[in-house]
C-alpha positions as CSV (number, residue, x, y, z in Angstrom):
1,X,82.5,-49.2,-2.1
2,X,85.3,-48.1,0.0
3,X,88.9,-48.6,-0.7
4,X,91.8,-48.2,1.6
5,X,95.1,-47.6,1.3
6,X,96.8,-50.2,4.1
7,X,100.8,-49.7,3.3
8,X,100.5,-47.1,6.5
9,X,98.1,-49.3,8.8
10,X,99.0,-50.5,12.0
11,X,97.0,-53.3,13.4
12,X,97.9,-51.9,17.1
13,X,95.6,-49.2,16.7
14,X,92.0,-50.4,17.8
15,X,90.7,-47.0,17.5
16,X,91.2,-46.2,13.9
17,X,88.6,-45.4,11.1
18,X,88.3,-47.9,8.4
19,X,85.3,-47.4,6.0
20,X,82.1,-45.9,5.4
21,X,79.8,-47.4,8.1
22,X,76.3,-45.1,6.3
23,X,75.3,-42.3,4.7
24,X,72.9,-39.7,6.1
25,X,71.1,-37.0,3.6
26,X,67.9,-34.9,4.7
27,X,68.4,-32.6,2.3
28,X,71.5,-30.9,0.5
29,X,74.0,-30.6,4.1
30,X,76.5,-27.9,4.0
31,X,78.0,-28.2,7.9
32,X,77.3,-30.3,10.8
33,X,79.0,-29.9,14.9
34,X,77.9,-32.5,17.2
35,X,76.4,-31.8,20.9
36,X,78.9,-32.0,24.0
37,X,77.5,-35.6,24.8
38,X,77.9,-37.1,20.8
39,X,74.3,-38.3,20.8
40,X,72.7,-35.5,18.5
41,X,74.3,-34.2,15.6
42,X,73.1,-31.1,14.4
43,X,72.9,-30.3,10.3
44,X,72.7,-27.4,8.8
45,X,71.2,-27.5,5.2
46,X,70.6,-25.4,1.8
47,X,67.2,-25.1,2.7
48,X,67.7,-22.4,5.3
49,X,66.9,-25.4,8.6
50,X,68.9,-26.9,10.8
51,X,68.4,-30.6,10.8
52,X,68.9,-32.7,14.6
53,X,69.8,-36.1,13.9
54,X,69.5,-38.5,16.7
55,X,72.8,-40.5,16.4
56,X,71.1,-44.1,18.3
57,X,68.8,-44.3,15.6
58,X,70.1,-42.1,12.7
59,X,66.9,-40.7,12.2
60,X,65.8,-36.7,12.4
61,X,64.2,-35.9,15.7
62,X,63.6,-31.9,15.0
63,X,64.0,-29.7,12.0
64,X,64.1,-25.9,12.5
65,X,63.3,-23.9,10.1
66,X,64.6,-19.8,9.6
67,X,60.7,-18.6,10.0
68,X,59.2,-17.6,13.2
69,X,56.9,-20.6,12.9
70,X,57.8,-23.7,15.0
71,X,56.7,-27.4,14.5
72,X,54.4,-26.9,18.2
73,X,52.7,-23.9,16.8
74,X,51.8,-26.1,13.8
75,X,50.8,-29.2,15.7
76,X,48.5,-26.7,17.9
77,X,46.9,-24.7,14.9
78,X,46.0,-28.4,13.3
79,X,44.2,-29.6,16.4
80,X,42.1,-26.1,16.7
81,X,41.7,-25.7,12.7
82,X,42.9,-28.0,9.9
83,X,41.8,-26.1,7.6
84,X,43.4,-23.0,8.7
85,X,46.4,-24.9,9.1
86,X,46.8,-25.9,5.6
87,X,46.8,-22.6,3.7
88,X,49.1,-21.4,6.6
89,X,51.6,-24.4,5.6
90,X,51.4,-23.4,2.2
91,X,52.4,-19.5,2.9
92,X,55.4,-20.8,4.7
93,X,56.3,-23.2,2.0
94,X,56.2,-20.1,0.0
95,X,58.5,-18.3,2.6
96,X,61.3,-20.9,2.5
97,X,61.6,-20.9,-1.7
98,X,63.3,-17.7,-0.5
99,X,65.2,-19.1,1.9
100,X,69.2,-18.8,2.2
101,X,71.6,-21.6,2.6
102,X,73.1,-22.2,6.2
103,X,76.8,-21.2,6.4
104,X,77.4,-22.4,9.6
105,X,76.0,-23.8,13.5
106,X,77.4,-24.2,17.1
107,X,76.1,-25.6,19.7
108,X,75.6,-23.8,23.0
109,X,77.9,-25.3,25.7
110,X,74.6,-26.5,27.9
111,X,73.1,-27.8,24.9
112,X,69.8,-25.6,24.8
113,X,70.3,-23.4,22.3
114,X,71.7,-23.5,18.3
115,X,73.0,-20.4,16.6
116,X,73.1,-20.4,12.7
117,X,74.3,-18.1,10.4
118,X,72.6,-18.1,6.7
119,X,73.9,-16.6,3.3
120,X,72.0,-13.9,3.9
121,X,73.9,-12.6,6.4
122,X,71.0,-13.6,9.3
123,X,72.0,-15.1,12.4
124,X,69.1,-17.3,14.1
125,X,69.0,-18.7,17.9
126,X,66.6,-21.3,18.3
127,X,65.9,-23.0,21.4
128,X,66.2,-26.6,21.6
129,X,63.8,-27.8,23.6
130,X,60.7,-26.0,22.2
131,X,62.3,-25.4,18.8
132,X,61.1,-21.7,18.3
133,X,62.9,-19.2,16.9
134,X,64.4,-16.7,19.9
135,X,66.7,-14.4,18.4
136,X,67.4,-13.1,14.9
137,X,70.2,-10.9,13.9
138,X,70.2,-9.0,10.9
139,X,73.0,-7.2,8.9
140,X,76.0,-9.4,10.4
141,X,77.3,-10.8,6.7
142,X,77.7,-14.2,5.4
143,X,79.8,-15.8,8.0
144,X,82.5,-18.6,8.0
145,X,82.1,-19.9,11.6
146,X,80.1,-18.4,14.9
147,X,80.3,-19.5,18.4
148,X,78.9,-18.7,22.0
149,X,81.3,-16.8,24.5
150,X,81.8,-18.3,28.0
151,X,78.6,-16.5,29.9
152,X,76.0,-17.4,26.7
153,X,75.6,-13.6,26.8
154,X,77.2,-12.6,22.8
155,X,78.8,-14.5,19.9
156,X,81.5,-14.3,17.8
157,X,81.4,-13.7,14.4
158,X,84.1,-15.0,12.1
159,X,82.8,-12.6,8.7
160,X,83.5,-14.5,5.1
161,X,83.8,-11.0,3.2
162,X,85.3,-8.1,3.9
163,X,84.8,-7.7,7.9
164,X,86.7,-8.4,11.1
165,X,86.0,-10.7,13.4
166,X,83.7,-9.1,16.2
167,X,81.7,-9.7,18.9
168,X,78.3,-8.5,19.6
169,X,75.6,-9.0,22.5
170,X,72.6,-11.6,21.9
171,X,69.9,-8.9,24.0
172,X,69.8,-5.3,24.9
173,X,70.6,-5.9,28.2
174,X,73.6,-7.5,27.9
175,X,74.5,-5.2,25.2
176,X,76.5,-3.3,28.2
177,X,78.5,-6.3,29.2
178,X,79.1,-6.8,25.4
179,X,79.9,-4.0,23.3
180,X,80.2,-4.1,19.8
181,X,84.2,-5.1,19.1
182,X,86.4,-6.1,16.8
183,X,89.2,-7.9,17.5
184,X,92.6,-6.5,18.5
185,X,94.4,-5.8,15.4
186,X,98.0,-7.2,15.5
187,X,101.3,-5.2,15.9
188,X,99.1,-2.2,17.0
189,X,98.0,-1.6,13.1
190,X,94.9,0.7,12.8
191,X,93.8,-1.1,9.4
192,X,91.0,-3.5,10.2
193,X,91.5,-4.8,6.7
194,X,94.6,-7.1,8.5
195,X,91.9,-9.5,9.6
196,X,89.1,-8.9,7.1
197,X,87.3,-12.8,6.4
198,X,89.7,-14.5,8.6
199,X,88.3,-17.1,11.2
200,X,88.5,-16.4,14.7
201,X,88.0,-19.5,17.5
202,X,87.6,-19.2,21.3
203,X,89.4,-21.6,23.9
204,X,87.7,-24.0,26.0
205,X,87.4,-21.9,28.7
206,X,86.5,-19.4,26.8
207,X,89.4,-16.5,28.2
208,X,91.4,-16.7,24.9
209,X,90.3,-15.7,21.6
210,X,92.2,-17.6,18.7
211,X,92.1,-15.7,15.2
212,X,94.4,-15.0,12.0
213,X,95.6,-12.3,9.7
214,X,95.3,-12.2,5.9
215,X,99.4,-12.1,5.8
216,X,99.2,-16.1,7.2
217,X,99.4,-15.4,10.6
218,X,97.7,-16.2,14.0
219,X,97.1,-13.7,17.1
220,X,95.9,-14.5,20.3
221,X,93.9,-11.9,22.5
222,X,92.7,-12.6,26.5
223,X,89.7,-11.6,28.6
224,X,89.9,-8.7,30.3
225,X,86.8,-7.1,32.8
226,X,86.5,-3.5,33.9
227,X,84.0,-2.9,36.3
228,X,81.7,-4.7,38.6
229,X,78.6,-5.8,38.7
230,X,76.1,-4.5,35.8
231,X,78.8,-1.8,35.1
232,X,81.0,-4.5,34.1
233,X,82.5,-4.0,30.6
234,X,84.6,-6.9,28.5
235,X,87.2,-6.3,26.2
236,X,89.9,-8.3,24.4
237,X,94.1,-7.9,25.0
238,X,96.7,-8.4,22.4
239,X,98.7,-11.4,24.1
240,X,101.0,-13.2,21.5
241,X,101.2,-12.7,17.5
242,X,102.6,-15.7,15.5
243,X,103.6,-13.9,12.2
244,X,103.4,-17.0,9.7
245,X,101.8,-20.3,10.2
246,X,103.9,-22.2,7.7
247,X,106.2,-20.9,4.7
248,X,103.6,-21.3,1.9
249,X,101.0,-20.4,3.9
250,X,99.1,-16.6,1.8
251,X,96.0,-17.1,4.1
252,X,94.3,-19.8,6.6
253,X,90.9,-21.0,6.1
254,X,90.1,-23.0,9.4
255,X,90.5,-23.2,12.6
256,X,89.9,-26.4,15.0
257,X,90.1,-27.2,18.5
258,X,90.5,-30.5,20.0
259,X,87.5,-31.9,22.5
260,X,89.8,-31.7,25.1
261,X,91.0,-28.2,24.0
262,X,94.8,-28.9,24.8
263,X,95.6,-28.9,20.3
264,X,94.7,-26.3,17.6
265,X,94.6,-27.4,14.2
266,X,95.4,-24.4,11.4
267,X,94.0,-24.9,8.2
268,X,95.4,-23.1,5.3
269,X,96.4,-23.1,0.9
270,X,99.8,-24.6,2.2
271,X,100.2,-28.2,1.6
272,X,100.3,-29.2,5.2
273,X,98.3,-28.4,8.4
274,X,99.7,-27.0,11.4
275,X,99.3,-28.0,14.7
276,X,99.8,-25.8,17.9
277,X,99.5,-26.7,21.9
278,X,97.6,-24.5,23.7
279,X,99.4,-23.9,27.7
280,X,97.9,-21.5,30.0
281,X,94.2,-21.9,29.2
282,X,93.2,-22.1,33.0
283,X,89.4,-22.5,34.0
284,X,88.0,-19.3,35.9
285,X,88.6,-21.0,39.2
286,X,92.0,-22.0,38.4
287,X,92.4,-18.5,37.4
288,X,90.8,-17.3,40.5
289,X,93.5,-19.4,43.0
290,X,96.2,-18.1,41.2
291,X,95.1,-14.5,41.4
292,X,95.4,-14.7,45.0
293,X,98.9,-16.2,44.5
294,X,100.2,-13.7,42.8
295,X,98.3,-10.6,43.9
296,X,101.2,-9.0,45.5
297,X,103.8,-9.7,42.7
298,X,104.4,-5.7,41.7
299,X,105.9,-6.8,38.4
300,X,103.1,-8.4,36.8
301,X,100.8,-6.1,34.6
302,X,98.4,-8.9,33.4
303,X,94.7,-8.8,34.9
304,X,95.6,-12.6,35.9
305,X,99.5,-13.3,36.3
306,X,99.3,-16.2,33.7
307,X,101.3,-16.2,31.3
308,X,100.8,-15.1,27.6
309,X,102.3,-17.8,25.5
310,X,99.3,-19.4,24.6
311,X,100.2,-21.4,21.5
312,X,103.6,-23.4,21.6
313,X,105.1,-26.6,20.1
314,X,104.5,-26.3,16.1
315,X,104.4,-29.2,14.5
316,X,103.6,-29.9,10.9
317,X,101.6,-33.0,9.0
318,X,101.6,-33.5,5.4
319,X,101.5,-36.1,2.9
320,X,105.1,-35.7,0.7
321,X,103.6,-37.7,-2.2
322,X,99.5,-35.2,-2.4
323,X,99.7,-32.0,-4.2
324,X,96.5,-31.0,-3.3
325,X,95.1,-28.5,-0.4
326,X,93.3,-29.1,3.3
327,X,89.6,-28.2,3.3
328,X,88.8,-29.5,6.8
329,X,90.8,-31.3,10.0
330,X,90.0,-32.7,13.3
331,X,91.5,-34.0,15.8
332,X,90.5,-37.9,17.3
333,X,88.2,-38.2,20.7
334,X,91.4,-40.0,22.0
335,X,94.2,-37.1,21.1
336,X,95.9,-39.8,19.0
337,X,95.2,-39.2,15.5
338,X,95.0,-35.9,13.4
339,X,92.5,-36.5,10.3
340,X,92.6,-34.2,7.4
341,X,90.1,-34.0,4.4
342,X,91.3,-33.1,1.0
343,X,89.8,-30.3,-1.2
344,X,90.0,-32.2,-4.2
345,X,87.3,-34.2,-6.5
346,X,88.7,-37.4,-4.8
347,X,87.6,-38.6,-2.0
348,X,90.3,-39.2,0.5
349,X,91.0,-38.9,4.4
350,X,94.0,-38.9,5.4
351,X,95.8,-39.8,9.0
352,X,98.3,-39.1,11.6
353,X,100.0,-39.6,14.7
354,X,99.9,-36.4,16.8
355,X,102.9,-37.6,18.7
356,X,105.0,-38.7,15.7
357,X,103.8,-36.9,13.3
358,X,103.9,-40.0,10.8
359,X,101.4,-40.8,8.2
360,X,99.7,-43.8,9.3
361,X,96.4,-44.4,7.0
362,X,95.2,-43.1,3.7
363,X,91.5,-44.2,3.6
364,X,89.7,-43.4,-0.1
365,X,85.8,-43.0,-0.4
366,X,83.3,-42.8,-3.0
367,X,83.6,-40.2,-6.1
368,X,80.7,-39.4,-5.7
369,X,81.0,-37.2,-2.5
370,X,83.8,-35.0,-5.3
371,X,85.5,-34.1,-2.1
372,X,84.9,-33.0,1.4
373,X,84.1,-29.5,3.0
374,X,83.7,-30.4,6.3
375,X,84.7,-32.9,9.1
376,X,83.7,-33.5,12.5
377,X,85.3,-36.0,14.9
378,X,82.6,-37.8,17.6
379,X,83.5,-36.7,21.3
380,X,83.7,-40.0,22.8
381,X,83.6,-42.8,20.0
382,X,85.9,-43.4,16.8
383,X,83.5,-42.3,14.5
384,X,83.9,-39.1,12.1
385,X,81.5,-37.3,9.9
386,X,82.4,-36.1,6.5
387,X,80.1,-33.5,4.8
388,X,80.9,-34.5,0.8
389,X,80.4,-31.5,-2.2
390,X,77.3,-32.9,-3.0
391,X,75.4,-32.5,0.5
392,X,76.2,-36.6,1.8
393,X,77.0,-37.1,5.1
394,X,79.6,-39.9,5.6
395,X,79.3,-41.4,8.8
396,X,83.1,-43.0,8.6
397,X,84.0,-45.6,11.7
398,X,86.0,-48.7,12.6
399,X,85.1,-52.1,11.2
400,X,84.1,-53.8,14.6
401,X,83.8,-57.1,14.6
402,X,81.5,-59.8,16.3
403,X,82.9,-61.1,19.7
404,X,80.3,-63.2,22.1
405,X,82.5,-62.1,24.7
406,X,80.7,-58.7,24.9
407,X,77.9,-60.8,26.2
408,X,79.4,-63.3,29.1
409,X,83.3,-62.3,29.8
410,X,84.0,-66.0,30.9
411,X,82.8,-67.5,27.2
412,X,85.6,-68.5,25.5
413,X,85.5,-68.5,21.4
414,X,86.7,-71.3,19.6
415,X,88.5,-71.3,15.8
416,X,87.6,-74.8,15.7
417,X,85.1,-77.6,16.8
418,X,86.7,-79.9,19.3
419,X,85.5,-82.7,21.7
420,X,84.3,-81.9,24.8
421,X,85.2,-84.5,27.8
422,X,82.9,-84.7,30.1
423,X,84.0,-84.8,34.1
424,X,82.8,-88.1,36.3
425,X,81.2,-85.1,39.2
426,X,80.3,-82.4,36.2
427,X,76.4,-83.5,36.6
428,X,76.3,-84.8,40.0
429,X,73.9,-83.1,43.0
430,X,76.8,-81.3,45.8
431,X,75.5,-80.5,49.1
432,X,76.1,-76.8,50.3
433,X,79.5,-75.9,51.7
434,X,79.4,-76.1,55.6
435,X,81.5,-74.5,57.9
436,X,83.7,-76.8,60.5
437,X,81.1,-76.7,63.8
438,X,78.8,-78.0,60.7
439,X,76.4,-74.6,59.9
440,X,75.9,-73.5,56.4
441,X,78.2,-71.0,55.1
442,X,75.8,-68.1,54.0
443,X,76.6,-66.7,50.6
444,X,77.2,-63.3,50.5
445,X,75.5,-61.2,47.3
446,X,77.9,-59.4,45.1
447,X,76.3,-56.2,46.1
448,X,77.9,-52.8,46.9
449,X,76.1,-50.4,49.3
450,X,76.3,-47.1,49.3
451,X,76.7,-45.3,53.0
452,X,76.1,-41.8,51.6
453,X,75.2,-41.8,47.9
454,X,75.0,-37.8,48.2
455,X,78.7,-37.1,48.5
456,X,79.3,-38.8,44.8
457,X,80.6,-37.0,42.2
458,X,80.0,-38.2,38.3
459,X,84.1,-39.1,38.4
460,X,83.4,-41.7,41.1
461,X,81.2,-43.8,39.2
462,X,83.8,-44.7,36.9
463,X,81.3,-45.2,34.1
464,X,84.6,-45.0,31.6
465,X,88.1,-45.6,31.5
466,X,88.7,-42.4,29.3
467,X,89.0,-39.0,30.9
468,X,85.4,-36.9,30.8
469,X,86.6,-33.9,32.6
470,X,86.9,-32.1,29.2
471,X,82.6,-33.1,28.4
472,X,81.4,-32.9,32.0
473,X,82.3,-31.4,35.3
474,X,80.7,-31.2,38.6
475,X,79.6,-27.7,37.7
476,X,77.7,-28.7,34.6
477,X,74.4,-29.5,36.6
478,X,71.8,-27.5,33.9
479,X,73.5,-29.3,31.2
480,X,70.7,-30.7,28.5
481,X,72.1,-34.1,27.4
482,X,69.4,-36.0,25.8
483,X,66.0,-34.3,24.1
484,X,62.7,-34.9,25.8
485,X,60.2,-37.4,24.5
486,X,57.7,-35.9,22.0
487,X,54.2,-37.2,20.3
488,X,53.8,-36.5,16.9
489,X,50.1,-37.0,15.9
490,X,49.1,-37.9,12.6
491,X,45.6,-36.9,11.8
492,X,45.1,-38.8,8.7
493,X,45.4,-42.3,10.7
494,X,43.6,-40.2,13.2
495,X,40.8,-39.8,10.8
496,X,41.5,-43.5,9.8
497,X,40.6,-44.8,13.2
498,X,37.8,-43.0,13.6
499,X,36.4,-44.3,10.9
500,X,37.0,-47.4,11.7
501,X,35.0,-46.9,15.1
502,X,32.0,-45.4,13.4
503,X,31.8,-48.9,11.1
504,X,32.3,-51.1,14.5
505,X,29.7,-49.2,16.0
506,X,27.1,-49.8,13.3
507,X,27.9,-53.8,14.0
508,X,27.3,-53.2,17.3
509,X,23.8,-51.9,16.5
510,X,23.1,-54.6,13.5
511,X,23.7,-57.2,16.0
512,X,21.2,-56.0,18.8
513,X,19.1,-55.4,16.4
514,X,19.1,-59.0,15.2
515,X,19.4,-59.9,19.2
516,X,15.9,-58.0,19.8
517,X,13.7,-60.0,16.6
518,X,15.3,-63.5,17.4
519,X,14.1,-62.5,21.4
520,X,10.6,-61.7,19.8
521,X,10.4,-64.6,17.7
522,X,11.0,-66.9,20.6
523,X,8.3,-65.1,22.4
524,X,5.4,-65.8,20.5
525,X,6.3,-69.0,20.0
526,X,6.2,-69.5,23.6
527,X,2.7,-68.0,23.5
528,X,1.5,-70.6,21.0
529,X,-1.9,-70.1,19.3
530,X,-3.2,-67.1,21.4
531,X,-0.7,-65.0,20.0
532,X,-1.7,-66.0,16.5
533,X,-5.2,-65.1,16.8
534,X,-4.3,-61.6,18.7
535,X,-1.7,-61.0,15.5
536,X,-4.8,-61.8,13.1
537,X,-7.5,-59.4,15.0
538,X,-5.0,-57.1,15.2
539,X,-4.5,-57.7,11.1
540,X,-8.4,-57.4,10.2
541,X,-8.5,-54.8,12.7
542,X,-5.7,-52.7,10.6
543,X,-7.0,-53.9,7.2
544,X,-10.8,-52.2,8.2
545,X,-8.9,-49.4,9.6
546,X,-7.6,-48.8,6.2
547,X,-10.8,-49.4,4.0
548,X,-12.4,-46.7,6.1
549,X,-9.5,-44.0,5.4
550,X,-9.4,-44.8,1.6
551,X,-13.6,-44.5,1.4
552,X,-13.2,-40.9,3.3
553,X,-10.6,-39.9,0.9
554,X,-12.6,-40.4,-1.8
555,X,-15.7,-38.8,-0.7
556,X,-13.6,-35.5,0.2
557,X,-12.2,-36.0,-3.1
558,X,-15.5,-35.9,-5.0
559,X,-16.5,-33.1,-2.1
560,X,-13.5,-31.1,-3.6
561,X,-14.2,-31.9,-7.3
562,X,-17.9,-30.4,-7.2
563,X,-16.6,-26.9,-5.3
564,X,-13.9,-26.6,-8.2
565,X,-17.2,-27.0,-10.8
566,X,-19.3,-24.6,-8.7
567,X,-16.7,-21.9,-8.9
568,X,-15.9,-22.3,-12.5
569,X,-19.5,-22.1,-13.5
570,X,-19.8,-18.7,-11.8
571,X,-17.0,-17.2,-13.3
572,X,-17.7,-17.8,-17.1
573,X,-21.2,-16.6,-15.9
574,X,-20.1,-13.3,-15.0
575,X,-17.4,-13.3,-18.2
């Protein structure tokens, strides 16, 4: 049962989280990011697979596994050979005994791929659609967080031990483009050991690379291309240093971007979390309008004339009367609310205002969960998960409440029964409104044509109120938003039904069987007496038949008998 603490809650709020709406497990969870859309929520377990739960009907749609064997190779090899299949299942179940917890996921930003990084220090690509294994990476290190750059050409490794942050190239061919680096190190240090298991984080648009320092710290590097075409070679530049997040702040665990990717959220051991606005993160059109603006401006050295402050406005949110550390934060789909789990055994959530930086909500969950490691704010609905210690999802949400006006917008909901007075003309037959020269008026249908339906744009159709531009653009046409249909067969019902058809064929045959004799019976009694006496010559006829058979029997019997007597007399003559 859920408890919540309601000295901070404000009824005005329509879009806060209340309790625990469910709980999802399929297997021992240990992170979770959802897709850009919010329908599929991908899980990554201590199993070594990645788990896609299918958010409509909170049920797992695919599971991918860290083998190179996917769940179409297995369907295929149990329709050619069963029993082939089988003892290749049970070598893979074998395989994953030795499998290696998954440290962390991110989805690709057209939805069609899933990186994952393991304990093992493996990094695995799978592709959605098919679900087989593409790419594995070996000797990266356990890692605390990985994501896809901007062209879906390399990743960025945020290392748990004693590494850098880095990037590195997904193929040999775009191993050019994407050199191995490390991040810049701050205040021109040449001791990588300044950023050794910090977590790095790229900007929406991908052109600003977020990361800290062990001191407590944050540094910000930008994009830079030298080069054209396939001799073009990327690189990162030192733009801003922040030199401590927050007083108490020895090292930062997390970092978290908003949907929208206008806040950053710093995670750390101090007491409170730390809040940043991010200004200048222009898209590479943007970018490429403003180049032209200010290509003839001598004094600027930048690659893009933007300007380097990238992280301004610090604001702080903490809880005056809770001891304890942040694990995890997010930020709302609406840029309202900051939530914040606590690292403790107890279960608590905690919320504010991003613009007032009050406390508004403490909302208290099961012990069971003894504290959360990870939470992850829905892009479009108020609805969060929280991954608890002991491998529960918490599917936290608004209490929402039953309203037939969902149903007809002109129903109107009464408290109270009251009586109903009927109108003298309520029930009686009108004729249809006429116009004055004494035609019929024509009603017109409340229809909307569309003249050219080619020039629309998804931000004309107005499908929501909220702004989308941060989860769709014009320019996201290869985007994979929902997964394809996909028939599982089960052989043992197979084998079920097809026993069943073998039985209702038998019937079949029983009953034509029975069909033919009734057919015959009816016959000769049609025939009458003639068929009678036919059936009895034919009997005798059989019964003589016989005799004769059984008397030639016997006499080659007896024939046989007297040769065996012949031959035994000779031989004791001759012994």
């Amino acid at each position: 049962n859920t408890k919540m603490n309601n000295l901070f809650a404000n009824p005005d709020d329509p879009n806060m989280l209340e309790h625990i709406e469910e709980r999802l497990s399929s297997g021992r969870t240990t992170c979770c990011q959802w897709n850009r859309r919010g329908n599929v929520l991908a899980a990554g377990t201590t199993k070594g697979t990645v788990v896609l739960w299918c958010f409509d009907t909170r049920a797992v749609v695919r599971e991918f596994r860290n083998n190179n064997h996917s769940e179409e190779r297995r369907r295929r090899r149990k329709e050619n050979s069963p029993q082939s299949a089988a003892v290749e299942e049970e070598e893979e179940e074998e395989e994953e005994e030795v499998s290696f917890p998954i440290r962390c996921l991110c989805w690709r930003r057209d939805n069609r791929k899933i990186a994952a990084g393991d304990a093992n220090g493996h990094v695995l690509i799978w592709d959605v659609l098919t679900g087989d294994l593409e790419t594995r990476m070996t000797d990266i290190g356990t890692l605390n967080n990985i994501e896809f750059t901007k062209d879906f050409k390399a990743l960025l490794f945020s290392p748990a031990g004693f590494k850098a942050p880095m990037f590195r190239a997904i193929s040999k061919r775009s191993g050019t483009m994407w050199p191995d680096t490390v991040v810049p190190l701050p205040g021109g240090s040449l001791d990588e050991a300044d950023v050794h298991g910090c977590p790095a984080i790229l900007t929406r648009s991908g052109n600003f690379c977020v990361y800290a320092t062990t001191g407590g710290g944050l540094c910000v590097a930008r994009l830079k291309e030298d080069g054209e075409g396939a001799q073009m070679r990327r690189g990162w530049k030192l733009v801003q240093t922040i030199e401590l997040v927050a007083k108490d702040a020895k090292m930062v665990k997390r970092l978290e971007l908003s949907r929208d990717g206008k806040t950053l959220l710093v995670v750390s051991f101090s007491k409170c979390i730390v809040a940043f606005d991010v200004v200048g993160d222009v898209e590479d059109k943007k970018r490429n309008k403003e180049k032209e603006v200010l290509k003839n401006d001598d004094n600027n050295n930048d690659d893009t004339g933007l300007e380097t402050t990238v992280l301004k406005n610090r604001r702080q949110f903490e809880n005056e009367h809770s001891q304890s550390s942040w694990e995890s934060a997010c930020v709302a789909f609406d840029n309202k609310f900051v939530y914040a789990a606590s690292s403790t055994a107890s279960h608590e959530v905690h919320c504010w205002n991003l613009k007032t930086l009050e406390l508004t909500r403490v909302l208290e969950g099961p012990n069971e969960a003894k504290g959360l490691i990870r939470s992850c704010y829905h892009p479009k609905r108020p609805l969060m998960i929280g991954v608890g210690a002991n491998g529960i999802m918490y599917v936290w949400a608004k209490v929402y409440e039953e309203s037939w006006t969902a149903f007809q917008p002109d129903f109107q909901e009464l408290k109270e029964n009251r009586e109903y007075i009927e109108r003298e003309d309520e029930f009686d037959i009108k004729d249809e409104e006429e116009n004055n020269d004494g035609t019929r008026k024509e009603k017109k249908p409340n229809v909307t044509y569309l003249d050219d339906a080619s020039s629309l744009t998804f931000a004309d159709l107005k499908l929501w109120d909220t702004d989308l531009s941060a989860y769709w653009t014009d320019a996201d046409e290869d985007v994979m938003h929902d997964l394809p249909v996909e028939v599982i067969v089960d052989y043992e019902l197979q084998a079920q039904m097809e026993e069943k058809k073998k039985k209702w064929e038998r019937r079949q045959a029983l009953k034509a069987e029975k069909k033919k004799k009734e057919a015959e019976e009816k016959e000769t009694e049609k025939n009458g007496g003639k068929g009678k006496e036919r059936e009895d010559d034919g009997d005798e006829n059989a019964k003589k038949q016989k005799m004769d058979d059984a008397k030639n029997e016997g006499r080659d019997g007896a024939a046989k008998m007297e040769e065996d007597d012949i031959i035994n007399d000779d031989d004791k003559e001759k012994d």
